[in-house]
N, C-alpha and C positions, 0 to 999 in steps of 0.2 A: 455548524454547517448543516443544512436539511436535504442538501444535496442526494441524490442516491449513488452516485458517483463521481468520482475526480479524476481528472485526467491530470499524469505525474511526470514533470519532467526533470530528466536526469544527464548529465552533461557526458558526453566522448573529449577521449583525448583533442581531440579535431578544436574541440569550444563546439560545436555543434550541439544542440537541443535534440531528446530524442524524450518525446511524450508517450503514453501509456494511459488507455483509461481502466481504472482500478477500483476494486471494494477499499471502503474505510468505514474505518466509526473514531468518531471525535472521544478524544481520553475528557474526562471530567477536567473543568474549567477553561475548555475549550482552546487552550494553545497550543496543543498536539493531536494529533490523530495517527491512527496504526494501519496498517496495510501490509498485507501477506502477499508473499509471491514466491514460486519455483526458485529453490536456492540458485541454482545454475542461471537462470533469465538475467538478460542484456543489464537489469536498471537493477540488480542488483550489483552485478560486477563494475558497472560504473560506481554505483556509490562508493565503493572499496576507491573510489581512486579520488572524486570528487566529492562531498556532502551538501555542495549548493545545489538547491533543485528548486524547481516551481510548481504551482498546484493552480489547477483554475478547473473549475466546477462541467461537468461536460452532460453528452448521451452515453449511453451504454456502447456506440458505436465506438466515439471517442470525439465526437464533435464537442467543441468548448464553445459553452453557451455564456460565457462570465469573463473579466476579469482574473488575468494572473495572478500569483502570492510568489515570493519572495521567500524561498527557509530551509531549512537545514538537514537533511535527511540522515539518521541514524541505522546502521543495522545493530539488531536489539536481539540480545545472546541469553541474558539471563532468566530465568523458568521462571520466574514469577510474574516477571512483568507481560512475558509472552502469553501467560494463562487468560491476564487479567485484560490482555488486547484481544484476544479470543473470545473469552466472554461478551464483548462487547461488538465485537462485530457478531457473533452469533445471535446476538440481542435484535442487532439494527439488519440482518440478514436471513435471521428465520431458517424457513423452511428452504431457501433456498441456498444458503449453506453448509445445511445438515446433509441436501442431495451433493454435493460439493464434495464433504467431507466424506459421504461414504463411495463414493467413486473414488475418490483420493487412495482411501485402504486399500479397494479389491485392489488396485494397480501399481500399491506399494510405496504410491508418494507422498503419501499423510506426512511424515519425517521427516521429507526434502523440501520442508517448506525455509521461506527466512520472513521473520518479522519483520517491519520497518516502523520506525518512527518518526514524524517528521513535524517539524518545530516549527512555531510560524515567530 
């Protein structure tokens, strides 16, 4: 995906779609990609309930300029794998990131982050 963003949707008890546009970077061989977000945030406590989600290519605003995906969204606990998703969006996100992550620190939320993965 050369996307610079994706917009993520993640399901309510309701069956209602609730979309989100968010950083990714594609895992190597292209059938997953990883995406960080505020442990506490809505689309992650959905996932806790549902793992079907959709993904369709957007603006930064969160307008979806593409076709939806179909797939399976994981929350991802284990340190290695979170490093090596890290890595990788820091890769495809630069400097803009690293200004990211150090506002993260001074405010203490660097740690309350939650990985995602999400399976196509």
């Amino acid at each position: 995906m050369k996307e610079p963003y994706v917009s993520l949707a993640t399901k309510k008890k309701s069956g209602d779609w609730v979309w989100t546009p968010v950083w990714f970077a594609e895992a190597s061989g292209g059938q997953s990609i990883y995406i960080f977000s505020a442990a506490d945030a809505g689309k992650v406590k959905r996932l806790k309930n549902f793992e079907a989600v959709q993904i369709a290519p957007c603006t930064i605003s969160g307008r979806i300029t593409g076709e939806s995906k179909d797939a399976s969204g994981q929350l991802i606990h284990d340190d290695t794998e979170v490093a090596s998703a890290y890595t990788l969006l820091r890769a495809k996100y630069g400097w803009q990131i690293k200004v990211l992550d150090f506002f993260s620190r001074i405010a203490g939320n660097i740690n309350k982050r939650q990985m995602i993965r999400v399976d196509f």
